[in-house]
C-alpha positions in Angstrom: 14.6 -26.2 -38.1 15.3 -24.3 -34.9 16.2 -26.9 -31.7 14.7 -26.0 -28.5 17.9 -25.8 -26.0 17.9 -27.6 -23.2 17.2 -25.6 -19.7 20.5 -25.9 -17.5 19.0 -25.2 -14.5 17.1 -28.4 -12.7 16.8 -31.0 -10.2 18.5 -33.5 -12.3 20.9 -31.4 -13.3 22.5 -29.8 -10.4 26.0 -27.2 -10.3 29.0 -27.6 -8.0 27.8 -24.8 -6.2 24.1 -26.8 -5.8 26.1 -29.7 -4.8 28.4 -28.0 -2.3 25.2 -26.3 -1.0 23.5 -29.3 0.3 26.9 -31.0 1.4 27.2 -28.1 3.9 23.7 -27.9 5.0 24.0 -31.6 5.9 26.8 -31.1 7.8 25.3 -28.0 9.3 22.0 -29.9 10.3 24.3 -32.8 11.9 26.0 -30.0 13.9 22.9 -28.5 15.0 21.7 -31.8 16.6 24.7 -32.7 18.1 24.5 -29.2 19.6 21.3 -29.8 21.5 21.5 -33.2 22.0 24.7 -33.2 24.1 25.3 -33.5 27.7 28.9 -31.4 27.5 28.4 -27.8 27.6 31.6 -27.0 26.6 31.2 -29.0 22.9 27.4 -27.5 22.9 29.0 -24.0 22.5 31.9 -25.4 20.2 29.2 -27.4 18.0 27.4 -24.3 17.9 30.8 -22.4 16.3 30.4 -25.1 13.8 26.9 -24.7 12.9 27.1 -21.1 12.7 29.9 -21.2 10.8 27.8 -23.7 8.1 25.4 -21.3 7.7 27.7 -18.2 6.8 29.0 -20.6 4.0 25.6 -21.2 3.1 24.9 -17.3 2.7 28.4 -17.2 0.8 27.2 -20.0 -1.7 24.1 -17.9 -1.9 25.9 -14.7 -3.1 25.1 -12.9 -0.1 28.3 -11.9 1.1 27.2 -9.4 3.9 25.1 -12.0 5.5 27.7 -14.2 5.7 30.6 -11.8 7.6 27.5 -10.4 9.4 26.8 -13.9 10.7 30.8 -14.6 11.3 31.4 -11.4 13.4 28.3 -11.3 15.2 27.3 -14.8 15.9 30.4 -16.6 15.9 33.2 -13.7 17.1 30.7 -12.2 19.6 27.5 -14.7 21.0 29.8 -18.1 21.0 32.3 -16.2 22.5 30.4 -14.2 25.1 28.8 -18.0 25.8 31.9 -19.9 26.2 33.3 -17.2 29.1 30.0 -17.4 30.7 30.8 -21.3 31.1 34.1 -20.1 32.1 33.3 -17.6 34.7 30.2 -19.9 36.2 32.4 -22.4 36.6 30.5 -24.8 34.5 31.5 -28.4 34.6 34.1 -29.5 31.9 32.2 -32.7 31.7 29.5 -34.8 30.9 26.7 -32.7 32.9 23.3 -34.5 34.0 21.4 -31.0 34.6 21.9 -30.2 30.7 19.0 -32.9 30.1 15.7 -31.1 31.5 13.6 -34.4 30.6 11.0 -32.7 27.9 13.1 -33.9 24.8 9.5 -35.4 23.2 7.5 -31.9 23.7 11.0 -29.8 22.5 11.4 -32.0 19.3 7.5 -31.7 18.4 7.8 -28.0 19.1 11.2 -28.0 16.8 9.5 -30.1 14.0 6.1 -28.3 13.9 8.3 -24.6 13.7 10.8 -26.2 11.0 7.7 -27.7 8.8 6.1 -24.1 9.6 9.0 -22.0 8.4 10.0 -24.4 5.2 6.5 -23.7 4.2 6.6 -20.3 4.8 9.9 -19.7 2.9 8.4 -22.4 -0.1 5.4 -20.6 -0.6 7.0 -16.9 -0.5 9.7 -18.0 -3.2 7.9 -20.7 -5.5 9.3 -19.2 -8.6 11.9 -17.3 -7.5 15.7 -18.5 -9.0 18.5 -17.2 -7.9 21.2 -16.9 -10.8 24.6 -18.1 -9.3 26.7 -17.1 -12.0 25.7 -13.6 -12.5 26.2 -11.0 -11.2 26.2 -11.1 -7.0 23.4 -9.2 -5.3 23.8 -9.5 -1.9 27.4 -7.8 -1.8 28.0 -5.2 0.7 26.8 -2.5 -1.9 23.9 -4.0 -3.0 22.7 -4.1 0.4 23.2 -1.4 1.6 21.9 0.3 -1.2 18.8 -1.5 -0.4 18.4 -1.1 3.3 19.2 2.9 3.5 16.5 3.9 0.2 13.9 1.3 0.6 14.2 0.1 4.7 15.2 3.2 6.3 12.3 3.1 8.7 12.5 -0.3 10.0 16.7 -0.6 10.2 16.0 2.9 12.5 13.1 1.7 14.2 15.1 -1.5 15.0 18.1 0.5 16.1 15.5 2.4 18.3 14.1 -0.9 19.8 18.1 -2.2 20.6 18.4 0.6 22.4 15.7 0.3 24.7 16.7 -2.8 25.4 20.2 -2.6 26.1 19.1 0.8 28.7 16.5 -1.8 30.2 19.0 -4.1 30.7 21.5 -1.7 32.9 18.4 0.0 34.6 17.5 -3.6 35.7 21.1 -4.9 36.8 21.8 -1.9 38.5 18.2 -2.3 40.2 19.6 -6.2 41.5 22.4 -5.4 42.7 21.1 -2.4 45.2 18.3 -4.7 46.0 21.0 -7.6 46.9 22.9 -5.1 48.8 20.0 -3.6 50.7 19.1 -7.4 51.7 22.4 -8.4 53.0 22.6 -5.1 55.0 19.2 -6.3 56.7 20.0 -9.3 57.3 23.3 -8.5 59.3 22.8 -8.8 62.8 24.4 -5.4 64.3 26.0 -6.3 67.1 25.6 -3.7 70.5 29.4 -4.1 72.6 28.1 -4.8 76.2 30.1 -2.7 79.0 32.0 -6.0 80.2 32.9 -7.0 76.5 34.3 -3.4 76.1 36.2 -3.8 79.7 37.3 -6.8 78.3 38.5 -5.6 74.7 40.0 -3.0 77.1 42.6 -4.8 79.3 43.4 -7.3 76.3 44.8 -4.4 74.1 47.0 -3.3 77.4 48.4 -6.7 78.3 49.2 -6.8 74.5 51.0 -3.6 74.6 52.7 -4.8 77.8 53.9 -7.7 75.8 55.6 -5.8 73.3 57.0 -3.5 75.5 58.6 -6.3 77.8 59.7 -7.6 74.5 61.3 -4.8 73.2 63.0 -4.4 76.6 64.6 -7.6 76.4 65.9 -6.9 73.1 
């Protein structure tokens, strides 16, 4: 008599690492919120650290181990970072700021819930059966990875590469562009300023009654 073994893997049956992967998507979906639904700038960008940070555990949970630095030294060491000295060099205010609420919260949560239902269905339909074994062997380590993207995605990681590029050239051809623009508009709009004969007589005998000054001075001395 053989016994059909019961199948481990289920809704009913969830692991610790199931478990902890919902705890910190939770916590990750609170953090998000509280991100665009405060008025403080400051603790938007430092929510933001949070929820960024929720999501590289995630990808760690996940086995994907490159994600998750990836997401660390990118999002979290470089964006957050470049965001919180652009609050510091703007001079943003510390406080509870009134322009952070533009008044369309209705029309941006329907555009947020129609684009989360859109990509949940998206991501449900493209992995239906798909199961990802947690306690084998990793594949999404640094190795794995890159084994992947340089044999089967050379094209589109150089084409991408290619496109980052372009961007970051348009990005100093247009700065550059501003700023002689701004400088070409403050040099019109500077009145130039013609000395008249009596302000030069003028300018004249006020520098020699100065020098008079100090010689008398120095006389005295």
């Amino acid at each position: 008599m053989i016994l059909a073994s019961a199948d481990p893997h289920g809704f009913l049956s969830p692991t610790g690492v199931e478990i902890a992967f919902l705890l910190v998507g939770l916590v990750t979906f609170g953090a998000a919120l509280v991100t665009v639904t405060t008025r403080q700038l400051v603790h938007a960008a430092l929510w933001l650290v949070v929820t960024l940070g929720g999501l590289a555990v995630e990808y760690l949970l996940l086995t994907a181990e490159f994600i998750a630095w990836v997401q660390v030294l990118i999002y979290v060491g470089s964006v957050v970072v470049l965001l919180l000295f652009g609050l510091m060099l703007t001079r943003a205010p510390i406080g509870r700021s009134p322009d952070a609420d533009s008044g369309n919260r209705w029309a941006a949560l329907t555009v947020a819930v129609a684009a989360a239902a859109a990509l949940v269905w998206v991501v449900v339909d493209a992995f239906r059966a798909t199961w990802i074994d947690l306690d084998g062997e990793p594949a999404g380590t640094t190795r794995v990875t890159g084994e992947s993207l340089f044999q089967n995605w050379v094209l589109p990681f150089e084409a991408l590469s290619v496109l980052l590029l372009a961007a970051l050239v348009g990005a100093i051809v247009l700065s550059r562009k501003a700023k002689a623009d701004a400088t070409a508009t403050t040099a019109a709009t500077t009145p130039v300023t013609t000395p008249t004969p009596d302000t030069a007589e003028k300018a004249g005998k006020a520098g020699k009654a100065g020098r008079a000054d100090k010689v008398d001075k120095g006389g005295v001395r």
